[in-house]
C-alpha positions in Angstrom: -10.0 -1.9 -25.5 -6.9 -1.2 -27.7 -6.6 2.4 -28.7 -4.7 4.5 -25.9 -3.9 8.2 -26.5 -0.2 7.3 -25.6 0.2 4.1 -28.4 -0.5 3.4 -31.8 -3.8 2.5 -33.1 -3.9 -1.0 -34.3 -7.6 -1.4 -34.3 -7.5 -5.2 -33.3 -10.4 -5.3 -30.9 -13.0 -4.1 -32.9 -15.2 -2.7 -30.6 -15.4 0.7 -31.8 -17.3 -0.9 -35.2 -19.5 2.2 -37.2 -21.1 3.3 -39.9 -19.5 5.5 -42.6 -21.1 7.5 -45.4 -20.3 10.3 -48.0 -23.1 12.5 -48.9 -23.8 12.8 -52.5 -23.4 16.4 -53.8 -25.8 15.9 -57.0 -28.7 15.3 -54.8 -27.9 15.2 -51.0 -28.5 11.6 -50.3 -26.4 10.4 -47.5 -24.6 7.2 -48.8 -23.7 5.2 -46.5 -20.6 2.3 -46.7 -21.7 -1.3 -46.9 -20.1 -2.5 -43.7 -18.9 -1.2 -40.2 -15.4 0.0 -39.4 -13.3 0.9 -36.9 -13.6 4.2 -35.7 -10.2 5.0 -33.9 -8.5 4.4 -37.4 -10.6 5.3 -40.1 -10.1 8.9 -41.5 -12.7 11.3 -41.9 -13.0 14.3 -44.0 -15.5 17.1 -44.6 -19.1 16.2 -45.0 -18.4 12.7 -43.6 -21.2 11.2 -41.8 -20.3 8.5 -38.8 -23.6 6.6 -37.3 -23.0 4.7 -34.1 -24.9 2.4 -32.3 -26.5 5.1 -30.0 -28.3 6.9 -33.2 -31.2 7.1 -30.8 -29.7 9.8 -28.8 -28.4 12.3 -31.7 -29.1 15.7 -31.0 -32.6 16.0 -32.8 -33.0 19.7 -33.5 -30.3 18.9 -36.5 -32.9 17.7 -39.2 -31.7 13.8 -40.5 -30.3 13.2 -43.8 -32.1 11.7 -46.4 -30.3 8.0 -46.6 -30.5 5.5 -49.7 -33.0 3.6 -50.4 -30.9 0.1 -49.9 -29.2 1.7 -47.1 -32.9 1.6 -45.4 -34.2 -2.0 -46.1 -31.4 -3.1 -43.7 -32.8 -2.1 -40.6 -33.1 1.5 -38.7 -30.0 3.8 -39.2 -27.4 2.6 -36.0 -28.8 -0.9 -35.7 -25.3 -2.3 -37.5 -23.3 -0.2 -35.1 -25.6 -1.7 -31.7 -25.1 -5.1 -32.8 -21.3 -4.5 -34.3 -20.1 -4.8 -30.9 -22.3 -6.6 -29.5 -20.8 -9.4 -31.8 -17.6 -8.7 -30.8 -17.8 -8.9 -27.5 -19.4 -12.5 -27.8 -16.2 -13.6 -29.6 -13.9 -12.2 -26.9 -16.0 -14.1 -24.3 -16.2 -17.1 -26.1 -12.8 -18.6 -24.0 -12.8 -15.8 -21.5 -13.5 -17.0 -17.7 -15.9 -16.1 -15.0 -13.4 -15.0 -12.8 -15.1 -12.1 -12.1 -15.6 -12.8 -8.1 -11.8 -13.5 -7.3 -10.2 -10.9 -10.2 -8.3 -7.9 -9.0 -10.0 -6.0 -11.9 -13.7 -6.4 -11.3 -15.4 -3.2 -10.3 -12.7 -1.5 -12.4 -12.7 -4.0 -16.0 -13.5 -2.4 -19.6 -15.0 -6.0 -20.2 -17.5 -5.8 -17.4 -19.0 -2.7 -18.3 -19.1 -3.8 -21.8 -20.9 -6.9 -21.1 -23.5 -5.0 -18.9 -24.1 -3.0 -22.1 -24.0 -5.1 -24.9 -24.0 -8.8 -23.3 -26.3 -11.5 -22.7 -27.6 -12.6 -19.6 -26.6 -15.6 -20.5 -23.5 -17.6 -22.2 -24.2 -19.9 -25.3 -21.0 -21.3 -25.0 -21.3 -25.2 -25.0 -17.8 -26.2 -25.6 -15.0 -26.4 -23.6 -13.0 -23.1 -23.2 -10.0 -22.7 -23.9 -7.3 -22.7 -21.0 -3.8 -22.0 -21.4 -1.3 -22.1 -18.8 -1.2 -18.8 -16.3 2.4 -17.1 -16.8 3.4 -16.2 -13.1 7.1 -15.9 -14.1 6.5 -13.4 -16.5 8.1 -11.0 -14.0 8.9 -10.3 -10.4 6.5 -7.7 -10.3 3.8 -9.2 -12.7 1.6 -12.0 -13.4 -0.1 -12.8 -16.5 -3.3 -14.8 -16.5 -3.2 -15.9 -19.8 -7.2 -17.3 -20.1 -8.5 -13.3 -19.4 -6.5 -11.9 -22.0 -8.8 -10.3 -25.1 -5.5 -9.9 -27.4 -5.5 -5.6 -27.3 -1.5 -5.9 -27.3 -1.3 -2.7 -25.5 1.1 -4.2 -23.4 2.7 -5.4 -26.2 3.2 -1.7 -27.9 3.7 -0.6 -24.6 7.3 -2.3 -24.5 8.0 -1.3 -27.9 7.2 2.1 -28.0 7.3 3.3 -24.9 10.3 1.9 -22.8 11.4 0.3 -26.2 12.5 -2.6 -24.5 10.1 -4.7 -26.5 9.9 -8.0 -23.9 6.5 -8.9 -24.9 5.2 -10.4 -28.1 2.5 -12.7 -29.5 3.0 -15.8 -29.9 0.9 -18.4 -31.8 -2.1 -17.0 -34.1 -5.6 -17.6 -34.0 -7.4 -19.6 -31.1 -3.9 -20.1 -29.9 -2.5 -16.6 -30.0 -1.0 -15.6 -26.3 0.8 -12.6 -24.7 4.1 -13.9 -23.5 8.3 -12.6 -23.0 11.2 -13.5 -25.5 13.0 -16.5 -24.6 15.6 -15.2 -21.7 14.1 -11.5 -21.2 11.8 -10.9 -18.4 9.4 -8.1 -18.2 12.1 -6.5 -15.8 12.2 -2.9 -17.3 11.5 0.3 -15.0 8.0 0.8 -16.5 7.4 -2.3 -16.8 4.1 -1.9 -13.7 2.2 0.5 -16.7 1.6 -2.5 -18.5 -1.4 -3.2 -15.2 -2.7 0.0 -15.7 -3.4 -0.6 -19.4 -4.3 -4.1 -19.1 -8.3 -3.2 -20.1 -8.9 -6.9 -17.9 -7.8 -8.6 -15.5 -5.1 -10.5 -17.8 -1.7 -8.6 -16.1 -1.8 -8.7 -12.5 0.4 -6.2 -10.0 2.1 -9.1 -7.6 2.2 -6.4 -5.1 -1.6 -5.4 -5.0 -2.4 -9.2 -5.9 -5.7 -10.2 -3.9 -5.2 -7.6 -1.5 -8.1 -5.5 -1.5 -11.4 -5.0 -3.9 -11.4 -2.0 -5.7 -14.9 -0.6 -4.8 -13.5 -0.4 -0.7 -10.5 1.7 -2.3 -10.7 5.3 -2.1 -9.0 7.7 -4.7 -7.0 10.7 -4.3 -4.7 13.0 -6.2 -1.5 13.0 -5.4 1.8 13.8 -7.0 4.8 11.0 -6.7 7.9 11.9 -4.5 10.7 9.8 -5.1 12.2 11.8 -7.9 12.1 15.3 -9.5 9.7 14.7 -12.6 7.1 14.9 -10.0 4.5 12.1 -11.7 1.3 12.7 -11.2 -0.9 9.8 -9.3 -4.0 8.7 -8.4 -3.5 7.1 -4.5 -5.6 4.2 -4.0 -6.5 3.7 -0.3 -8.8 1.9 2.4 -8.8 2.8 6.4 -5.9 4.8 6.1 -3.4 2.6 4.3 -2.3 3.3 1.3 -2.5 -0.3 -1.4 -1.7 0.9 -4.6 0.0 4.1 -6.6 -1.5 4.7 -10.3 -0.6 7.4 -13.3 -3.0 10.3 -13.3 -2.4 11.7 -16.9 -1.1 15.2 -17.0 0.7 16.0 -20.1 2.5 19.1 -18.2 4.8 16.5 -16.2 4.8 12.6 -16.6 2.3 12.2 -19.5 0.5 8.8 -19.0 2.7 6.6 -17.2 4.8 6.6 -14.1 8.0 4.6 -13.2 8.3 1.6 -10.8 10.2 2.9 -8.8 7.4 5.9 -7.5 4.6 2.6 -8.3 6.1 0.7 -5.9 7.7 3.0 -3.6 4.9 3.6 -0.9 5.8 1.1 1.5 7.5 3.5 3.5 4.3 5.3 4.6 2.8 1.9 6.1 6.5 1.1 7.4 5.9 -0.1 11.2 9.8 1.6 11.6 8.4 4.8 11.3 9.1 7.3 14.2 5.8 7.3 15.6 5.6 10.0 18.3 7.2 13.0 20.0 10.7 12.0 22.3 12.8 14.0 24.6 16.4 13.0 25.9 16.9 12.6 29.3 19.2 11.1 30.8 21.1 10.3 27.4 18.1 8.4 26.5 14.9 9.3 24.5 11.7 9.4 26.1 7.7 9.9 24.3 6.5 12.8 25.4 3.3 14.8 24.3 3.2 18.0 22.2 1.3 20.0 24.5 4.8 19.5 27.2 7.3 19.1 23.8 6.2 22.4 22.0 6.6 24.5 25.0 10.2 23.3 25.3 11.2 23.5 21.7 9.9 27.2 21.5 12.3 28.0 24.6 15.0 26.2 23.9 15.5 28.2 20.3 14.2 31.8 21.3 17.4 31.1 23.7 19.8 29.9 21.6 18.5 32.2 19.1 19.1 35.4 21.6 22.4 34.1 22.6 24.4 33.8 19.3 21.6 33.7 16.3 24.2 33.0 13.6 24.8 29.6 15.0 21.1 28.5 14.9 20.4 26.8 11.9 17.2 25.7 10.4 17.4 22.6 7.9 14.4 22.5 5.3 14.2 19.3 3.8 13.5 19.1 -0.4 10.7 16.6 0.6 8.5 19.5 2.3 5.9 21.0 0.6 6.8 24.4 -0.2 3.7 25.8 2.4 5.8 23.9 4.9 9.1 25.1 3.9 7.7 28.8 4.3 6.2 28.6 7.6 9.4 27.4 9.0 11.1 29.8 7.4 8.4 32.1 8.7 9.0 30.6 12.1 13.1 30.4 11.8 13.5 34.1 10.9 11.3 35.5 13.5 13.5 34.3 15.8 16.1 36.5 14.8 17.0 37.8 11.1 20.8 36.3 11.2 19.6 32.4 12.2 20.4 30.7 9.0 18.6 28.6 6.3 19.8 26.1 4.3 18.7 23.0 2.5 18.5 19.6 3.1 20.7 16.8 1.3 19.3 16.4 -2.4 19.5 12.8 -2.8 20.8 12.5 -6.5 21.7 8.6 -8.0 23.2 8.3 -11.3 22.0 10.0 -14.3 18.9 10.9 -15.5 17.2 7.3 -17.3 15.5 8.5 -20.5 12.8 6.3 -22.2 12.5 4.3 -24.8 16.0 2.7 -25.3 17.3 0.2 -28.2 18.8 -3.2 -28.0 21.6 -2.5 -26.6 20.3 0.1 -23.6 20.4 3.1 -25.3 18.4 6.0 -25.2 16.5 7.1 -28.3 15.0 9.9 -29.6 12.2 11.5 -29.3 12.4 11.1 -25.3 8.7 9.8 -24.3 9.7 9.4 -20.5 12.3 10.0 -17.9 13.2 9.2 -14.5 15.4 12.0 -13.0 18.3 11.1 -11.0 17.0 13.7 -8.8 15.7 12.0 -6.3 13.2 14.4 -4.0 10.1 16.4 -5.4 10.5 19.7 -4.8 13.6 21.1 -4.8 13.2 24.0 -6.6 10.1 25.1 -4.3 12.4 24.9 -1.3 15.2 26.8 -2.8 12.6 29.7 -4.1 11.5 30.4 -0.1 14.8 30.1 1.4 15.9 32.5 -1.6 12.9 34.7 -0.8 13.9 34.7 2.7 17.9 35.0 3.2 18.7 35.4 -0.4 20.6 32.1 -1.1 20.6 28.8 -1.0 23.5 27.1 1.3 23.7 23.0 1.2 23.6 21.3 4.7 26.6 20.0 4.0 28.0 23.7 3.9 26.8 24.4 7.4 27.2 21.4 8.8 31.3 22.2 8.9 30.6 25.5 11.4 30.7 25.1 15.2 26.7 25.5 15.5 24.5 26.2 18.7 21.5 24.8 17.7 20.2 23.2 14.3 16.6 22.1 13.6 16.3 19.2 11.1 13.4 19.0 9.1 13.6 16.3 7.3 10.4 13.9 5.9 13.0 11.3 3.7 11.4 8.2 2.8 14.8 6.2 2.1 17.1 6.4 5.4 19.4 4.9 3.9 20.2 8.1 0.8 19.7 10.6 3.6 23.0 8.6 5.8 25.1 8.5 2.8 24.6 12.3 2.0 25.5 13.3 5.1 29.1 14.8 5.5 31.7 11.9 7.1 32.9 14.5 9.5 29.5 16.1 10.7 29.4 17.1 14.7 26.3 17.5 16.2 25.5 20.7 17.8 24.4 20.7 21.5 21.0 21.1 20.7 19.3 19.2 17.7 16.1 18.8 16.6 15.6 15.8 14.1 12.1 16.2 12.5 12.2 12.6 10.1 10.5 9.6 9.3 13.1 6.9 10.1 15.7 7.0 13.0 19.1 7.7 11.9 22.4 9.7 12.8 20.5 13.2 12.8 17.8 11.2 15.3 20.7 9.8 17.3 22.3 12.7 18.1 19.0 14.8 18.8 17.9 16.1 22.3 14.2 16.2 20.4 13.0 13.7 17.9 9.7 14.6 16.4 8.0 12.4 13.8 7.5 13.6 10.3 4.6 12.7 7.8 4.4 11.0 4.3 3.4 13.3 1.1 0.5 11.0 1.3 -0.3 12.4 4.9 -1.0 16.0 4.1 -2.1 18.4 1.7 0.1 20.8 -0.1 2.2 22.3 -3.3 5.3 20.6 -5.1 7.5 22.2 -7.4 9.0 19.8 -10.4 12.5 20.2 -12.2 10.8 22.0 -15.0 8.6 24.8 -12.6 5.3 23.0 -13.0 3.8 23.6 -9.5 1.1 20.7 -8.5 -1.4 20.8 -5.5 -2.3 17.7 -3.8 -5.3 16.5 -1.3 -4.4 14.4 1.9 -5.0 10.5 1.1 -4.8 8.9 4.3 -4.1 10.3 8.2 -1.1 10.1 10.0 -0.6 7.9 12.8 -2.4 9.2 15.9 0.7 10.7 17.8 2.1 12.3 14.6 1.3 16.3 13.5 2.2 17.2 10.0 5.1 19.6 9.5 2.5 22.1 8.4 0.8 21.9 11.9 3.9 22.0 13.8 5.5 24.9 12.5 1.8 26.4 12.9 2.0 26.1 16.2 5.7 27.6 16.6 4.4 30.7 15.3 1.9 30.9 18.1 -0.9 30.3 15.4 -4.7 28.5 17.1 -6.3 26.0 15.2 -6.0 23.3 12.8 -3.9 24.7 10.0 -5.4 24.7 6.1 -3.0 24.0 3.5 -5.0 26.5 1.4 -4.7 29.2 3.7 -0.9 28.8 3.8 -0.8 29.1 0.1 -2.8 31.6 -0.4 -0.3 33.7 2.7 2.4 32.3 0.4 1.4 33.8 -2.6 1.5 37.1 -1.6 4.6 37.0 0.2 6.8 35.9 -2.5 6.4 37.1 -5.6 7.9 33.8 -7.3 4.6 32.1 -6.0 1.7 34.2 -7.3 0.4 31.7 -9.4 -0.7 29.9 -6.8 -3.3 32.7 -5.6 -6.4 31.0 -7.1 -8.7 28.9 -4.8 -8.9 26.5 -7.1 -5.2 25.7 -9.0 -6.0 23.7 -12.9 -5.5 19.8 -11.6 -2.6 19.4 -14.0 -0.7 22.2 -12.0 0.6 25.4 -13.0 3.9 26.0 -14.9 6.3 29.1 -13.9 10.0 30.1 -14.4 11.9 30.0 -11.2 14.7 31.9 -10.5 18.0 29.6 -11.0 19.8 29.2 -8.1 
């Protein structure tokens, strides 16, 4: 329960109890230590022996040592390290309640599986429990229930080490000892949603999945976080399409173990009933659903004629929230129009500075830097900026292009926060004639469109991101769009002339050996923690 790659070791839950023993040189006997340990924090050397409680499965064709005689007389070599834990999982159920049926954790607690393995069927508990107060105040985001905590204080180190903001302590010792916040300091920190991850119980609750779903109707996925450049790596927890709950994947090439709030709790956009929904044409000044099989037609038409008439006014606008297969088959699509309609990026939503983990006292950042959440806020950038440099040889800003007298300009733009995408824009933008806003909100771009097409999620498709440091990450769709909506992928698919459902796979594989900056991604099957390569600057 309380070792974690990412923490220190403390050793306090003892259930990783084993045997030690030194073989003698003089004569070979294996001499073995007269009681358990803990095995994440004892040392070992050469020649040291470790016997667990699963002795029974050892790899046999290795002949066993010779033990010592007093060694023997206590039972069979393993039987201290089976009933070790089995010891200590009876003290950490003594006050802990069956809470099982109604406990966000079951299907998914370290205690469960533990008591299936060493437990008893039933409890010989005859006292009363112990039940202190739940904490529900403990935070905004997080509840404590104080009677399922097993005292692992990962949460605790957590705070201290980690975000180094150090909310949490124990209070009270012994029977009494509980998990609670300093007098006046709420869990509030920006990581503070890891502590649920690492709860190994039910103990620290996530307000925002509370009682919401069981975990065993929840389907995972891999997916990579969008709502800033460190591009964390997730697992996406969904049922029937909706997405309930974000996770940290580890990956030690991007995040490491933990993720921020802000990407935790920042999927609510992709179940947002505001979203533009389906395809709409102005007529008459005033937007109107129409179906892709009559709104493709037009779109193709409308920019092979702008395109023929003056191709350096046509403009097409690729978003830093597209994958990077999207980004190339609209640019794909774009220059095949003519070679002179330009490219240029979308608004790079940036807030701040970048917030580096753990801090001191007084807010400070100190070294070494064990996490950070970059002021960038879109995921891939760089990707973007590698095709349009593949294709036209820069990179121009929106803003740049959005000052010429333009023709035509498509807008793809996938923004989860409508809100940083209408303060980026410039204050004295004029729309062009003909617009196409491709987005998941409406906004000024949508408001001045003649075509408004609806854009997908990063949980709605499949695809490639490329981080602030070049680490390139696939990801698997996680839920389906709404019925009416066709990813970006599709659409620009269909531009080209292109039959069929597109493959994300396909595209990438197209894409890597087109541009030469992409040829890592060439394999069928890409490591799952991604794959790092230099960029050119731009």
């Amino acid at each position: 329960y309380c070792w974690h790659e990412a923490l220190s070791v403390v050793a306090s839950c003892r259930m990783c109890l084993v045997e030690v023993g030194d073989v003698n040189p003089k004569d070979g006997t294996l001499t073995m230590q007269p009681k358990v340990v803990p095995g994440c924090q004892t040392p070992v050397r050469d020649g040291t022996h470790i016997v667990t409680g699963e002795y029974d499965k050892r790899d046999t064709s290795f002949p066993a040592r010779p033990y010592d005689a007093n060694y023997v007389k206590g039972g069979a070599p393993g039987s201290p390290g089976t009933k070790a834990p089995a010891h200590t999982l009876a003290g950490l159920l003594i006050n802990h309640p069956l809470d099982c049926p109604v406990c966000d954790k079951a299907g998914e607690c370290k205690l469960q599986d533990f008591s299936f393995k060493y437990g008893r069927s039933e409890s010989r508990m005859v006292d009363v429990k112990n039940t202190p107060p739940n904490k529900p105040h403990l935070s905004s985001k997080i509840t404590l229930f104080t009677d399922r905590c097993i005292m692992c204080t990962r949460c605790v180190r957590f705070t201290r080490e980690i975000s180094g903001t150090a909310e949490l302590m124990v209070n009270g010792r012994g029977h009494h000892e509980e998990i609670d916040t300093f007098p006046g300091r709420p869990l509030e920190n920006k990581l503070a949603g890891n502590v649920v991850d690492l709860c190994p119980v039910g103990a620290l609750g996530s307000k925002d999945f509370l009682y919401k779903q069981r975990v065993w109707y929840l389907k995972e996925s891999n997916g990579v976080c969008s709502r800033c450049s460190t591009g964390c790596s997730t697992f996406v927890d969904t049922n029937k399409d909706i997405v309930y709950r974000l996770r940290a994947r580890p990956n030690p090439d991007a995040q490491g173990h933990f993720m921020c709030d802000e990407g935790r709790y920042g999927y609510h956009f992709a179940n947002s009933a505001e979203r533009v929904q389906r395809p709409q044409v102005k007529a008459d000044g005033v937007l109107k659903p129409a179906p892709w099989n009559v709104v493709t037609p037009q779109l193709k038409r409308a920019f092979a004629d702008a395109a023929s008439a003056s191709a350096k006014t046509v403009v097409g606008v690729l978003s830093p929230f597209l994958t990077v297969e999207e980004a190339f088959l609209y640019a794909t699509y774009f220059k095949s129009l003519s070679a002179d309609v330009r490219l240029a990026i979308g608004p790079v939503p940036v807030i701040g500075q970048d917030d580096k983990y753990p801090k001191d006292v007084k807010g400070n950042p100190v070294e070494p830097t064990k996490f950070v959440i970059r002021a960038e806020k879109c995921p891939n950038r760089r990707g973007v900026e590698a095709v349009l440099t593949h294709f036209q040889g820069s990179v121009p800003a929106f803003a740049d292009v959005a000052k010429d007298s333009l023709a035509a300009l498509w807008f793809v733009g996938g923004y989860p926060d409508k809100d940083q995408l209408a303060a980026s824009l410039p204050a004295n933008w004029k729309a062009p004639a003909l617009v196409v806003a491709q987005d998941l909100f409406a906004g000024p771009i949508t408001a001045a469109a003649a075509f408004v097409l609806p854009a997908t999620s990063n949980f709605e498709k499949a695809g490639t991101f490329v981080n602030h440091a070049g680490l390139a990450q696939t990801f698997d769709r996680s839920v389906r769009p709404p019925t009416e909506v066709r990813t970006e992928l599709q659409v620009a698919f269909d531009l080209l002339g292109r039959k069929g459902l597109v493959q994300a796979a396909a595209i990438r594989a197209e894409l890597a050996a087109a541009i030469p900056a992409f040829a890592h991604l060439a394999a069928k099957e890409l490591p799952t923690n991604g794959v790092r390569f230099e960029l050119a600057t731009v």
